[in-house]
C-alpha positions in Angstrom: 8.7 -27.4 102.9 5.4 -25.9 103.4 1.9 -25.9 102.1 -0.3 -23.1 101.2 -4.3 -22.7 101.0 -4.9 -20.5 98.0 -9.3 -20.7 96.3 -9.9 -23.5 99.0 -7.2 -26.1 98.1 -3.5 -27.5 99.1 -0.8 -25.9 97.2 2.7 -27.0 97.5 5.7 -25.2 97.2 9.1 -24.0 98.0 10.5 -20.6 98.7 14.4 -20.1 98.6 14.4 -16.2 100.9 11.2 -16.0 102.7 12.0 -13.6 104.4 14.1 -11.8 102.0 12.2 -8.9 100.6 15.1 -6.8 98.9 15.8 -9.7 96.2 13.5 -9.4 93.2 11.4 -12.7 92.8 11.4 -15.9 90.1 8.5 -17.7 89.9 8.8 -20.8 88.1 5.7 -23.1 87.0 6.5 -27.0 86.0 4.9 -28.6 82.9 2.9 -31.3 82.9 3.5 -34.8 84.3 6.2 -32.7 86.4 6.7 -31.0 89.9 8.9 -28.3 91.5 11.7 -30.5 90.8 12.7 -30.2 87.0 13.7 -26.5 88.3 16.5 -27.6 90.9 19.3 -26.6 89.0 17.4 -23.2 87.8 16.9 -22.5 91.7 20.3 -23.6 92.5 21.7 -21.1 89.9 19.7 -18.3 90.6 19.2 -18.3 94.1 21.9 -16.1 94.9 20.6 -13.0 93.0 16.7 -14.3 93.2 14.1 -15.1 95.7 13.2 -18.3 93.9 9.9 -19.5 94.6 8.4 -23.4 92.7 5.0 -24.8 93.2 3.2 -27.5 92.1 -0.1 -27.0 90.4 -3.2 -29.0 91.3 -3.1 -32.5 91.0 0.6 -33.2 90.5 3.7 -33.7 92.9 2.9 -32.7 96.4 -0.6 -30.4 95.5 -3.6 -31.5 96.8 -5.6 -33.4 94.1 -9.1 -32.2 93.6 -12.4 -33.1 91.2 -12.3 -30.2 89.1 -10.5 -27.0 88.6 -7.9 -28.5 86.3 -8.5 -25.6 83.1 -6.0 -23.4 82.2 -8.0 -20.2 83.4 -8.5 -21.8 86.7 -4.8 -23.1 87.2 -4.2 -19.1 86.2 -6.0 -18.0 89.4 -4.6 -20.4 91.3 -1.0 -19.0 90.8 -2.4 -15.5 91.0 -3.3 -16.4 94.5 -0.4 -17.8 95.3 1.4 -14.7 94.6 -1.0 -12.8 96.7 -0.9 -14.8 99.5 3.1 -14.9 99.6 2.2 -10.8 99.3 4.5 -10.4 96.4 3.6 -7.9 94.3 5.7 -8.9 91.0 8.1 -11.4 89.8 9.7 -12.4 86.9 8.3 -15.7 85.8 8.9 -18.9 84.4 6.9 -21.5 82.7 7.8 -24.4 80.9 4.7 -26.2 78.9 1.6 -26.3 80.5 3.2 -23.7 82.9 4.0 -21.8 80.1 0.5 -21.6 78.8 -0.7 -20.6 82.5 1.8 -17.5 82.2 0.9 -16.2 79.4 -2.3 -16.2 80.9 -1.0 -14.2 83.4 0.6 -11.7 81.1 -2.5 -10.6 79.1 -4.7 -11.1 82.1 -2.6 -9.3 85.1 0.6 -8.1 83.6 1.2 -5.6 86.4 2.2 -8.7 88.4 4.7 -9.8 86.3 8.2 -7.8 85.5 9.3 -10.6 82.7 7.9 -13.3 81.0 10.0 -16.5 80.2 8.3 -19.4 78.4 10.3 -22.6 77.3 9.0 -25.1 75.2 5.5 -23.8 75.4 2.8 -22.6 72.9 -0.2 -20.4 72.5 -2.1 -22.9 70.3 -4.7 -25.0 71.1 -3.9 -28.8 70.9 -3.2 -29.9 67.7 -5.9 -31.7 66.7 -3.2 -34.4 64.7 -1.6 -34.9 68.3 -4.6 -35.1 70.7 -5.8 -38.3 69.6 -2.8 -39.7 70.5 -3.0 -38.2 73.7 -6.4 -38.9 74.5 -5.2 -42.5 74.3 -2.4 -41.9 76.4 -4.5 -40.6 78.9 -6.6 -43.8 78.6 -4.1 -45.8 79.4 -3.4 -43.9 82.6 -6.4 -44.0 83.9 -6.8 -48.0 83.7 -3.3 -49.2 83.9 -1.5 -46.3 86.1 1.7 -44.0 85.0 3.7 -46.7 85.8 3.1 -48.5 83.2 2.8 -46.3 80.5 5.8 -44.2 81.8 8.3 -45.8 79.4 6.1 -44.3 76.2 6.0 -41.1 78.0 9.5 -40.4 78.5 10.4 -40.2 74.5 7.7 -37.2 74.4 9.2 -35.2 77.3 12.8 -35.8 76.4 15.2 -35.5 73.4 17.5 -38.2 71.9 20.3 -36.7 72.8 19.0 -36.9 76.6 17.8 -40.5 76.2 21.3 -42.0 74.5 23.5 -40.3 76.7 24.7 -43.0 78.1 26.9 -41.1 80.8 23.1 -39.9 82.2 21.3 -43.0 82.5 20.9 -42.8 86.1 19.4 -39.5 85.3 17.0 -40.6 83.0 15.8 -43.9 85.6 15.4 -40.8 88.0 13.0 -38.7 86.0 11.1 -42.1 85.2 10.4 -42.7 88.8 9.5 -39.4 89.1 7.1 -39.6 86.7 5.8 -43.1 87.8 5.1 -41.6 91.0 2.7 -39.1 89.9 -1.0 -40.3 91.4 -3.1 -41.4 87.9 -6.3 -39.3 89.2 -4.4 -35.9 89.4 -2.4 -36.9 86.2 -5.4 -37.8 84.6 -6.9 -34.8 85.3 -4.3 -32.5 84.6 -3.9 -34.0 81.3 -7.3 -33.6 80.0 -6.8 -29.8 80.9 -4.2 -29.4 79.0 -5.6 -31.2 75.9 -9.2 -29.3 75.9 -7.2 -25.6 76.9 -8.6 -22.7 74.4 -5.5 -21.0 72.5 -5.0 -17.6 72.9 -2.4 -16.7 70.3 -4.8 -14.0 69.1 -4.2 -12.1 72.1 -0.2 -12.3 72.2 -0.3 -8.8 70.8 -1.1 -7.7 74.3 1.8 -8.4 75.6 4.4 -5.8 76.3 6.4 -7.4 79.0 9.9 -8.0 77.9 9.8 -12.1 77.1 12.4 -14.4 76.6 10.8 -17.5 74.8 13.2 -20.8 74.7 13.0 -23.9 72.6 14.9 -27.4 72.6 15.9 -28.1 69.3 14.8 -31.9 69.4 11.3 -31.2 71.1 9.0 -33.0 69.3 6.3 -32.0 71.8 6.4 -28.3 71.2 8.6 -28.1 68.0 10.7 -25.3 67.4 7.6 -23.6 64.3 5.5 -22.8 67.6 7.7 -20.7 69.3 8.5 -19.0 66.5 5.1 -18.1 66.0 4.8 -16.8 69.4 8.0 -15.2 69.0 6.7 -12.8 66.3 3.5 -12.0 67.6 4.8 -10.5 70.6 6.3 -7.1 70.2 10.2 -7.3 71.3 10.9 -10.7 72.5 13.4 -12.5 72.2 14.0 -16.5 71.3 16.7 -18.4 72.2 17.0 -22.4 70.7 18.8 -25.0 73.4 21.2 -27.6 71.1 20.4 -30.8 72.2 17.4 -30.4 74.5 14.0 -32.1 73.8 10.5 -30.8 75.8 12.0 -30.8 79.1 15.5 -27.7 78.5 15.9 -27.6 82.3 16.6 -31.0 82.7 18.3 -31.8 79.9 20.5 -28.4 79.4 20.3 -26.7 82.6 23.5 -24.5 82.0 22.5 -23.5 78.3 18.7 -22.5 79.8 20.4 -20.5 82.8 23.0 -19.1 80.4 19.9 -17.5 78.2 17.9 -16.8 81.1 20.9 -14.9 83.0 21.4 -12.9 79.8 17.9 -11.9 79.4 17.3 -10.7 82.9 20.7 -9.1 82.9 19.3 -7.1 80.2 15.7 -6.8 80.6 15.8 -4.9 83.8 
């Protein structure tokens, strides 16, 4: 699958109808840690209807990993040149965590590229300042001992007990860690510290007046269930669905409950 230069850098991704232009088009931005791949089963759902396009951001799976431009407002540009370099003029779009906080960037910034907003176990907040210490020492730990070796403390953050027990999906769960012991500790490293220093920008949620669909697991312990609420009433209209059994990570963990909502949403958005 191909690679794209958008503001000078690398950017992986994968487009399900390139040369479709009648289908209306789903964008969908992975959270942190992550790559195009914990939206397979979204893609695979939704292809038929949708012109289903994933990328990675900077730094992570296949992207090209850089020195600097790991913020949240540069991240938001990136994407925004992605679309323009595809030439599509809007999409409904999906992000999950960190891509979550890059689309509602999008929405208050250029909402006339955007037909829908979907964000799943996001948040408008800044980092909590009880968690980021935490963090900071994760991200410590990645920098001098690799993901590989701190991938095991990771995975209880980005999935749910109910995920992690299953005992019928433990050769999902040793798939996701290698995935996320693969990720390269400079880009991750990076990323990371972008996502713990990002400004919050729930003050400006009132600006949105895209119809949104915001999703919660109802075991994430990253982004707990109180934070989407909050986003849930400060923008106008939306609508927030809660996925039984799912942890920080709905699309891997659910896939047919996320699709279910999502289906419904753009079945009755548009």
């Amino acid at each position: 699958m191909p690679h794209i230069q958008v503001n000078n850098i690398d950017i992986y991704y994968e487009d399900s109808a390139p040369n479709d232009m009648q289908k209306p088009v789903m964008v969908f931005a992975h959270g942190l840690l992550w790559s195009t791949r914990m939206y397979d089963k979204q893609v695979a759902y939704f292809k038929e209807a949708y012109r289903c396009i994933t990328f990675d951001f900077r730094g992570q799976g296949q992207s090209q990993i850089t020195k600097s431009g790991y913020d949240m407002d540069t991240l938001t540009e990136d994407t925004i040149a992605l679309l323009t370099t595809l030439d599509i003029e809007q999409c409904h779009f999906v992000g999950l965590s960190m891509g979550g906080f890059i689309a509602q960037r999008m929405a208050i910034r250029y909402p006339e590229c955007l037909l829908s907003l979907i964000l799943i176990g996001t948040s408008a907040d800044p980092e909590d300042p009880r968690t980021a210490p935490r963090y900071r020492k994760l991200l410590s730990a990645i920098r001098w001992l690799g993901m590989r070796r701190v991938s095991k403390k990771v995975l209880p953050i980005m999935f749910g007990n109910s995920f992690l027990q299953d005992k019928t999906r433990i050769g999902e769960c040793k798939e996701w860690l290698a995935q996320l012991q693969n990720n390269h500790k400079f880009g991750v490293a990076k990323a990371t510290m972008g996502v713990i220093e990002r400004q919050g920008i729930y003050e400006q949620l009132g600006n949105i007046t895209l119809p949104t669909l915001i999703v919660v697991g109802d075991e994430d312990m990253a982004t707990p269930y109180p934070k989407s609420e909050r986003m849930h009433f400060a923008i106008k209209g939306s609508k927030l669905a809660i996925i039984k059994g799912a942890g920080h990570t709905a699309t891997v963990e659910e896939p047919e409950q996320v699709n279910t909502v999502i289906s419904h949403f753009l079945t009755n958005c548009v």
